[in-house]
DSSP file (Angstrom, degrees, kcal/mol; ACC not computed):
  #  RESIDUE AA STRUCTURE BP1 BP2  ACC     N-H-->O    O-->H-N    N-H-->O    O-->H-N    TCO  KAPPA ALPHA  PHI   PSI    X-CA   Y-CA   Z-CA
    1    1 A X              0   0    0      0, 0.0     2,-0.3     0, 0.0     0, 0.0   0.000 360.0 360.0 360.0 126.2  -21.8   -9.9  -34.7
    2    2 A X        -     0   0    0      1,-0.1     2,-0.1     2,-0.0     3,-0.0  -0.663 360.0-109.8-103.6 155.6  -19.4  -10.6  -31.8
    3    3 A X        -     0   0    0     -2,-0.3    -1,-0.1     1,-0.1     0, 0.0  -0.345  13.6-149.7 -69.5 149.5  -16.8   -7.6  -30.6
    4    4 A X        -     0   0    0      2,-0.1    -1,-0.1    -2,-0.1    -2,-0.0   0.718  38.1-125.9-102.8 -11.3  -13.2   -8.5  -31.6
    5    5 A X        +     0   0    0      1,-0.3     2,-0.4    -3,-0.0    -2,-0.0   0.741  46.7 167.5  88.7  18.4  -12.4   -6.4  -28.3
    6    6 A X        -     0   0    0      1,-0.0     2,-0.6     2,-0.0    -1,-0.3  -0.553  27.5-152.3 -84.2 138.6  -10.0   -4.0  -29.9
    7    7 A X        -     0   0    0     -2,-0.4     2,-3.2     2,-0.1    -1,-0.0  -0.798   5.9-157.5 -94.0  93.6   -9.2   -1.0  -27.6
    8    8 A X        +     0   0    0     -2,-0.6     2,-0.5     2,-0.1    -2,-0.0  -0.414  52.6 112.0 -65.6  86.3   -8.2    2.3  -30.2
    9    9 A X        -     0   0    0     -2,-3.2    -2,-0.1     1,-0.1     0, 0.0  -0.987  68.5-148.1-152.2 149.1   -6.1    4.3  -27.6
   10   10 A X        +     0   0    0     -2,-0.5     2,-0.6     2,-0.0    -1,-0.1   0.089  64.2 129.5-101.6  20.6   -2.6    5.5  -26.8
   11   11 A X        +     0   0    0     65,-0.1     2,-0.2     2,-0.0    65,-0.2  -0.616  33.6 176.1 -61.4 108.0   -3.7    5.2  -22.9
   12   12 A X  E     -a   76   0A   0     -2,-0.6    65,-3.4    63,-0.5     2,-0.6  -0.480  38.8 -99.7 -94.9-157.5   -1.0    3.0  -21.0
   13   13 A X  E     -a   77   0A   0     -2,-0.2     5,-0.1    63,-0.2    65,-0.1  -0.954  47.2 -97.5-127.7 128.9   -1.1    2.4  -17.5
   14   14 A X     >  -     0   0    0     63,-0.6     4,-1.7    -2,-0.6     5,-0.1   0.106  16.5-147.1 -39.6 126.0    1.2    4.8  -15.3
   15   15 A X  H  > S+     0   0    0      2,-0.2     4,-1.0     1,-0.2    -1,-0.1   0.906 102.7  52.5 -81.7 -16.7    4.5    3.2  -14.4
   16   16 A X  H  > S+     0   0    0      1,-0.2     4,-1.7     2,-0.2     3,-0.4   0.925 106.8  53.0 -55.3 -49.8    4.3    5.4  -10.9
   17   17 A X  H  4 S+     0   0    0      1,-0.2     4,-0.3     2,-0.2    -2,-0.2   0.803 111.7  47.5 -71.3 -12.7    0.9    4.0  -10.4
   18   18 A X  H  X S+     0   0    0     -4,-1.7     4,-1.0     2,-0.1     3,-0.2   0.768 107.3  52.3  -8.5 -66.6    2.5    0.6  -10.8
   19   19 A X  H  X S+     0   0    0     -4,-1.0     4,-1.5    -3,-0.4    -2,-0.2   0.617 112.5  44.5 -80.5 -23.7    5.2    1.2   -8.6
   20   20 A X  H  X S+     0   0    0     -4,-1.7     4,-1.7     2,-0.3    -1,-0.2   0.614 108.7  59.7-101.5   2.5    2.7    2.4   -5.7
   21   21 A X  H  > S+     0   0    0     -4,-0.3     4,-3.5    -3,-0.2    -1,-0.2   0.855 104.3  46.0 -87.1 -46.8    0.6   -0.6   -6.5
   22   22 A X  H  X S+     0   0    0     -4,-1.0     4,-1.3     2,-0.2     5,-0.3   0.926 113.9  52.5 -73.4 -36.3    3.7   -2.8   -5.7
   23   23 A X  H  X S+     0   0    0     -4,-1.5     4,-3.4     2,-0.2     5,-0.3   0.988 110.3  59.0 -55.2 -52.3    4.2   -0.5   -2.2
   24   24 A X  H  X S+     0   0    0     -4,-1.7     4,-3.6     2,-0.2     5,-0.4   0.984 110.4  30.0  -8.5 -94.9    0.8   -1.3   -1.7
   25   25 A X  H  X S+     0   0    0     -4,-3.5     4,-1.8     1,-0.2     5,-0.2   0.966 118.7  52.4 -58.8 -75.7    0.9   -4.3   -1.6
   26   26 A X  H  X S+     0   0    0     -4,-1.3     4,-1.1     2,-0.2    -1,-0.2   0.775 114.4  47.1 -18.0 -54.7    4.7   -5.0   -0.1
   27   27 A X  H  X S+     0   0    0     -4,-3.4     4,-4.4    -5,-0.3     5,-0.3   0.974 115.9  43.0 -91.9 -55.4    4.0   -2.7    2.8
   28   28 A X  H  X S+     0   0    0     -4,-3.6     4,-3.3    -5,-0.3     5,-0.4   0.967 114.9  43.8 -62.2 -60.5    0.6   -4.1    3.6
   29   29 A X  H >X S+     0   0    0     -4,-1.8     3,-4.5    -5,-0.4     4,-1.9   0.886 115.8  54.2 -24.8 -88.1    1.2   -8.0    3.3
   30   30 A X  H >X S+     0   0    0     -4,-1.1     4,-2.0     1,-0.2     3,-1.2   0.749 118.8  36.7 -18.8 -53.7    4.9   -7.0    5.6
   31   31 A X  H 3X S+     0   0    0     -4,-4.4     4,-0.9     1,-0.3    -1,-0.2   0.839 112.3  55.9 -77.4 -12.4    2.4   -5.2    8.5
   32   32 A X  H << S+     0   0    0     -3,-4.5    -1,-0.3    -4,-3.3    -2,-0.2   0.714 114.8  36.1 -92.1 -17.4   -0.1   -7.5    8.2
   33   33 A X  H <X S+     0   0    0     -4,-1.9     4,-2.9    -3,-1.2     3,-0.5   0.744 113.7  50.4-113.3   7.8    2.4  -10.7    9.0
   34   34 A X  H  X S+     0   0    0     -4,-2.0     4,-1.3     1,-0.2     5,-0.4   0.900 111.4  52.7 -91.9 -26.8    4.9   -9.3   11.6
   35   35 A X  H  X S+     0   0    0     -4,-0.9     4,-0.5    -5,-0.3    -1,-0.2   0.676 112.3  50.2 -49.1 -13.5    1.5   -8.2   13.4
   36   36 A X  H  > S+     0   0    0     -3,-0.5     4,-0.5     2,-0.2     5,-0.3   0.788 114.3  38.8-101.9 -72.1    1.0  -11.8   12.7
   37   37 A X  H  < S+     0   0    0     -4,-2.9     4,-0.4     2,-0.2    -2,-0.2   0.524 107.1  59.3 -71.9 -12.7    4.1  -13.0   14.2
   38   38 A X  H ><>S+     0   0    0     -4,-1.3     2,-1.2     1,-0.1     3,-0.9   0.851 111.5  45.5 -97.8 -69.8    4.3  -10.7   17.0
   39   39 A X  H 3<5S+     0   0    0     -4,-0.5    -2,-0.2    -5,-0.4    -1,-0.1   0.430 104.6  59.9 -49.6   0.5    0.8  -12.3   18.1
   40   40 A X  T 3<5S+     0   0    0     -2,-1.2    -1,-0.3    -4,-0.5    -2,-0.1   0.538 104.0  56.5-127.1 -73.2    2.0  -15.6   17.4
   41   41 A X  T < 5S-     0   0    0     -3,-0.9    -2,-0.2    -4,-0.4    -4,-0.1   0.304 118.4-105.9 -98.1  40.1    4.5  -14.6   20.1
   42   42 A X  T   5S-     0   0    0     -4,-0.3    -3,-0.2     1,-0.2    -1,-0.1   0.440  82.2 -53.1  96.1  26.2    2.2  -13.7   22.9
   43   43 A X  S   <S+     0   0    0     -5,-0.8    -1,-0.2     1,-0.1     2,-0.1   0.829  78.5 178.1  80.8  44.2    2.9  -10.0   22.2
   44   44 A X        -     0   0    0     -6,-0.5     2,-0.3     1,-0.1    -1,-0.1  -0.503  26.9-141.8 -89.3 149.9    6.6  -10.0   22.3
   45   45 A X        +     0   0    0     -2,-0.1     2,-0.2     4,-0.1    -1,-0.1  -0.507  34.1 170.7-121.3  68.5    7.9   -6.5   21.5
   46   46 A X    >>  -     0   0    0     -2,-0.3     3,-3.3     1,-0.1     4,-1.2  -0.539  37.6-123.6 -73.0 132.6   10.9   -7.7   19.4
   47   47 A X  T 34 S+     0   0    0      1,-0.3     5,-0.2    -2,-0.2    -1,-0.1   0.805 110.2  58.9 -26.2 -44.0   12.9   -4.7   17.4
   48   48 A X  T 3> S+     0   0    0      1,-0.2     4,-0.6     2,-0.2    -1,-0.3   0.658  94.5  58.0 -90.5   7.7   12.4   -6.3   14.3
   49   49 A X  H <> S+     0   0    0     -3,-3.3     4,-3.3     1,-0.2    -1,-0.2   0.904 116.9  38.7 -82.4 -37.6    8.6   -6.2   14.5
   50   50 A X  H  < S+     0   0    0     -4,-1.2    -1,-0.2     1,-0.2    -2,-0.2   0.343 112.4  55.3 -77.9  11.7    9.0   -2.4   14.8
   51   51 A X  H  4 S+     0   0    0     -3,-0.1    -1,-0.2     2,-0.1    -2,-0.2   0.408 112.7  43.4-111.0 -22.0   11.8   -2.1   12.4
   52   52 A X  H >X S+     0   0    0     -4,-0.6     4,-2.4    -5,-0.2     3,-0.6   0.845 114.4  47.7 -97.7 -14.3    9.5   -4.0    9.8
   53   53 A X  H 3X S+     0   0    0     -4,-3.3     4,-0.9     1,-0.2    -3,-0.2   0.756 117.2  48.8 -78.4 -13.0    6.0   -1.6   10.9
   54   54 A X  H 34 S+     0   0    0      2,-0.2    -1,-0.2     1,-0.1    -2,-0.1   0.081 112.5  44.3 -99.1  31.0    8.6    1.8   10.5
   55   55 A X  H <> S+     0   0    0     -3,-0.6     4,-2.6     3,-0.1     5,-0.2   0.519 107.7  59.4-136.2 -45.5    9.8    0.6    7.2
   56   56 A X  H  X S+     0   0    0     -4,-2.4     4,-1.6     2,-0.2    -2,-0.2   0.796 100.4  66.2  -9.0 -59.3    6.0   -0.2    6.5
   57   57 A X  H  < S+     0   0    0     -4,-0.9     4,-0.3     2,-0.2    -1,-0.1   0.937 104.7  32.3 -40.5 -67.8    5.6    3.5    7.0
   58   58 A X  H >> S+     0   0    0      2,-0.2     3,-3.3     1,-0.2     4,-2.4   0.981 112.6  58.1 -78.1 -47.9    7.4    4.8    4.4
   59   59 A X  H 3X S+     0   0    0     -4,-2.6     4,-3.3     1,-0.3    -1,-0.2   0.846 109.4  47.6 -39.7 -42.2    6.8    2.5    2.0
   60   60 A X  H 3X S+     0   0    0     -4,-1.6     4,-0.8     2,-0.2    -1,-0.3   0.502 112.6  50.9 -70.5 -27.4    3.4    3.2    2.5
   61   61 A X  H <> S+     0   0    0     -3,-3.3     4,-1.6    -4,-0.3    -2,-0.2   0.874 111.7  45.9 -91.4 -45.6    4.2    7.0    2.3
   62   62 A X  H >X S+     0   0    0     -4,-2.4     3,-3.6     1,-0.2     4,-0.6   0.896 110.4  51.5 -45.4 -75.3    6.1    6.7   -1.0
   63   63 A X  H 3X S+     0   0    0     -4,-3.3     4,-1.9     1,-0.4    -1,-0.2   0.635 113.0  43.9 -70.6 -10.0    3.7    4.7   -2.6
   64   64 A X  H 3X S+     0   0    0     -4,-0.8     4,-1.3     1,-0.2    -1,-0.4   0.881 116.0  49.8 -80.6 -19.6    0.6    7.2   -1.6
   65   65 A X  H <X S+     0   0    0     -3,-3.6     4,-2.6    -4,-1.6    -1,-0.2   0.823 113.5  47.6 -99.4 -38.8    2.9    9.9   -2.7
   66   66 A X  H  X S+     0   0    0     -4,-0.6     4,-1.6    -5,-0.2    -1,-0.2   0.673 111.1  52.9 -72.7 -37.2    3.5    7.8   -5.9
   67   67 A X  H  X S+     0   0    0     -4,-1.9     4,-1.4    -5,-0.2     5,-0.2   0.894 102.7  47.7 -83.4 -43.5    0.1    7.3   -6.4
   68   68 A X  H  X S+     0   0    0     -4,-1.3     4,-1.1     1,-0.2    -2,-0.2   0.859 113.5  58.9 -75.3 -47.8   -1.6   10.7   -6.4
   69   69 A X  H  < S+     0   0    0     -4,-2.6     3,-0.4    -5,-0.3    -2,-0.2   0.962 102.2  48.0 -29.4 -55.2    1.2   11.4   -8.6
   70   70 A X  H >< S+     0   0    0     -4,-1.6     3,-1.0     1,-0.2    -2,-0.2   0.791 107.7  54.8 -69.6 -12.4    0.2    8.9  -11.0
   71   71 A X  H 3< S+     0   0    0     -4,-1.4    -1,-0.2     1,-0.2    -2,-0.2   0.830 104.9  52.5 -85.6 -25.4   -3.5    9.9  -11.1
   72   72 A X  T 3< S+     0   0    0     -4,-1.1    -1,-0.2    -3,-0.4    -2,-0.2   0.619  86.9 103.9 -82.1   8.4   -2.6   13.7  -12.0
   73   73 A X  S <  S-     0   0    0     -3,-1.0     2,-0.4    -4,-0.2     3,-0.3  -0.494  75.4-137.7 -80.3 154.2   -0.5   11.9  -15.0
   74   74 A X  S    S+     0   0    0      1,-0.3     3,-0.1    -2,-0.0    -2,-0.1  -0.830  73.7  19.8-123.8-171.8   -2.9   12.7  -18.1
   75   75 A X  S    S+     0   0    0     -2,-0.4   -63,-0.5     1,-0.2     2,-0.3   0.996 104.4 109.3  38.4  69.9   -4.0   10.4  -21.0
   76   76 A X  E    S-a   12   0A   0     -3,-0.3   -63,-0.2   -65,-0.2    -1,-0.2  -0.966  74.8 -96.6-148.0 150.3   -2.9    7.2  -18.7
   77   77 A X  E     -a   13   0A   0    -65,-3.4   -63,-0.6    -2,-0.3     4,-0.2  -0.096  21.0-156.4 -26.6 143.8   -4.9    4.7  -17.0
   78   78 A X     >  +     0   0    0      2,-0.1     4,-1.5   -65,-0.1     5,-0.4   0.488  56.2 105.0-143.5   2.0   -5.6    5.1  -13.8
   79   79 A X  H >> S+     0   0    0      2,-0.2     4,-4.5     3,-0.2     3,-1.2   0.976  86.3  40.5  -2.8-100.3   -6.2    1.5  -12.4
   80   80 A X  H 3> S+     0   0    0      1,-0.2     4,-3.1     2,-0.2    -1,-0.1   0.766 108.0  56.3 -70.1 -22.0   -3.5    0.9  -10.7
   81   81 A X  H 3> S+     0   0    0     -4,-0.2     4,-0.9     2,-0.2    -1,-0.2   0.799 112.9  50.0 -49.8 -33.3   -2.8    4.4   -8.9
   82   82 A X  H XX S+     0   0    0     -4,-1.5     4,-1.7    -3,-1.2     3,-0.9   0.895 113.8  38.9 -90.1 -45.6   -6.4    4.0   -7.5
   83   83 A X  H 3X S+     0   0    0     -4,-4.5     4,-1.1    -5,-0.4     5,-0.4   0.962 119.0  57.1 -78.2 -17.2   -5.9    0.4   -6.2
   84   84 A X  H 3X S+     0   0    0     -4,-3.1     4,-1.5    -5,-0.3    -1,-0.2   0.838 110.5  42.0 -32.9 -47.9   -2.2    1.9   -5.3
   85   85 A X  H <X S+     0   0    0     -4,-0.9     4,-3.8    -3,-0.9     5,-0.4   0.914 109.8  52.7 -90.4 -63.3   -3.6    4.5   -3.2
   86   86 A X  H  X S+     0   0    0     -4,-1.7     4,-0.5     2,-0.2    -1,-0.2   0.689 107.5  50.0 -56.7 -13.6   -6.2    2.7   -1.5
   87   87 A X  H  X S+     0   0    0     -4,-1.1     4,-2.2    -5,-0.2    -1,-0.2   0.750 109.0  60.1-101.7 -21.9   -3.8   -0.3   -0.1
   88   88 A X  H  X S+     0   0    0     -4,-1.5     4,-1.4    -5,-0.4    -2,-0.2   0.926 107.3  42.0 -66.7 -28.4   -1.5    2.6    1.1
   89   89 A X  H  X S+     0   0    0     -4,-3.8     4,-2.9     1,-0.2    -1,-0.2   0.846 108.4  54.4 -66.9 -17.0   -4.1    4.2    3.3
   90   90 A X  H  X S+     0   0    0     -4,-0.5     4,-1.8    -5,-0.4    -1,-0.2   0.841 105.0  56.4 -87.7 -11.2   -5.1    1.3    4.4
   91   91 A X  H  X S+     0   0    0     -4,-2.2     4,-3.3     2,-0.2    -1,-0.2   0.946 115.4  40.6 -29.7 -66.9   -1.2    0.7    5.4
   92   92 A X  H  X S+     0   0    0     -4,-1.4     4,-1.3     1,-0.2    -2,-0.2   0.908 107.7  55.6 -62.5 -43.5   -1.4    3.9    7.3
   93   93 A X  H >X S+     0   0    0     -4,-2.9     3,-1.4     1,-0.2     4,-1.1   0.937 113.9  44.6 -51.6 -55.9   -4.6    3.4    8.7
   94   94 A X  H 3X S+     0   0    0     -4,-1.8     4,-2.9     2,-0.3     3,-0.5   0.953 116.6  42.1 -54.6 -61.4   -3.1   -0.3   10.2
   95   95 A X  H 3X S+     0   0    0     -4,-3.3     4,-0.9     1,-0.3    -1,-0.3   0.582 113.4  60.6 -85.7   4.3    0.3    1.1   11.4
   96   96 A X  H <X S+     0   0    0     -3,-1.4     4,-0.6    -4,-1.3    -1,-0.3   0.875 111.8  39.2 -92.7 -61.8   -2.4    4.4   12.9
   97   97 A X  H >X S+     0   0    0     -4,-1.1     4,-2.1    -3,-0.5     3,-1.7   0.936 110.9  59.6 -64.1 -61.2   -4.4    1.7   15.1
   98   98 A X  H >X S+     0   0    0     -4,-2.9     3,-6.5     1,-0.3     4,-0.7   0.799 112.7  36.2 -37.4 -99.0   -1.2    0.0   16.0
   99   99 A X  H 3< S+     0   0    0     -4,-0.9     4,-0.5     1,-0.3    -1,-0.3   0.310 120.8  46.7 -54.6  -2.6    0.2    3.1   17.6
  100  100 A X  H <X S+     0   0    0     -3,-1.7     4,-2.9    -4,-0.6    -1,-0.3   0.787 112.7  51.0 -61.3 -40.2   -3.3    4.5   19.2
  101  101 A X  H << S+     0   0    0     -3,-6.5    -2,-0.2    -4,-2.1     5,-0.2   0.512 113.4  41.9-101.5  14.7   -4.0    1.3   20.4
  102  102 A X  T >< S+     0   0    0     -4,-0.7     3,-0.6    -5,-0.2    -1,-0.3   0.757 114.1  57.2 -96.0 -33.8   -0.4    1.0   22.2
  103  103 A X  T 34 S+     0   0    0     -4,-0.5    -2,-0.2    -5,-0.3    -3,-0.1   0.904 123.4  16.2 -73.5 -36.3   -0.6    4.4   23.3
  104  104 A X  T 3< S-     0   0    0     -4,-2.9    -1,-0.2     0, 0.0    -3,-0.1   0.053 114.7-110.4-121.9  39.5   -3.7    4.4   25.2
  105  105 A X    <         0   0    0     -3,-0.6    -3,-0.1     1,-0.1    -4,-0.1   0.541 360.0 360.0  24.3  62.4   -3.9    0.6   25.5
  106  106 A X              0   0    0     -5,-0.2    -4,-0.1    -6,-0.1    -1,-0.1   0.072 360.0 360.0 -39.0 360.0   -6.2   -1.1   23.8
């Protein structure tokens, strides 16, 4: 007898953990190519690569803010808050090595 794969639940998946998924994701991609592009250009220390890692920031602060919201939501999925959460630290973490490794020059 094969499973027909029906789920009985009112569970959806949080539209905040959604939203921090999509921060996620946005903020890392963004730091990860103007880091890209600034190396590209021998280390040029153009505005808009530091107007697009501070804008990174918060994005990356909403969505963790967004995300640990959506995991205290109850009866929801929790998917996408977790993979939310985890590409915003690893946001911070990025744009956290940036600014160590400028400060004491790595």
């Amino acid at each position: 007898m094969a499973r027909k794969g029906y789920i009985f639940t009112d569970k959806v998946e949080s539209k905040r953990g959604i939203m921090s998924t999509f921060f996620g994701v946005l903020s890392l991609i963004s730091l990860i190519e103007a880091v890209h592009q600034s190396f590209l250009g021998q280390g040029a220390d153009l505005v808009k690569y530091g107007v697009i890692g501070f804008l990174c920031l918060i994005f990356a602060a909403v969505g963790l803010v967004l995300g640990i919201m959506a995991k205290m939501e109850e009866d929801k999925f929790y998917l996408f808050a977790w993979i939310g959460i985890v590409l915003n630290i690893l946001t911070l973490a990025g744009i956290s090595f940036i600014l160590y490794a400028g400060a004491y020059g790595l």
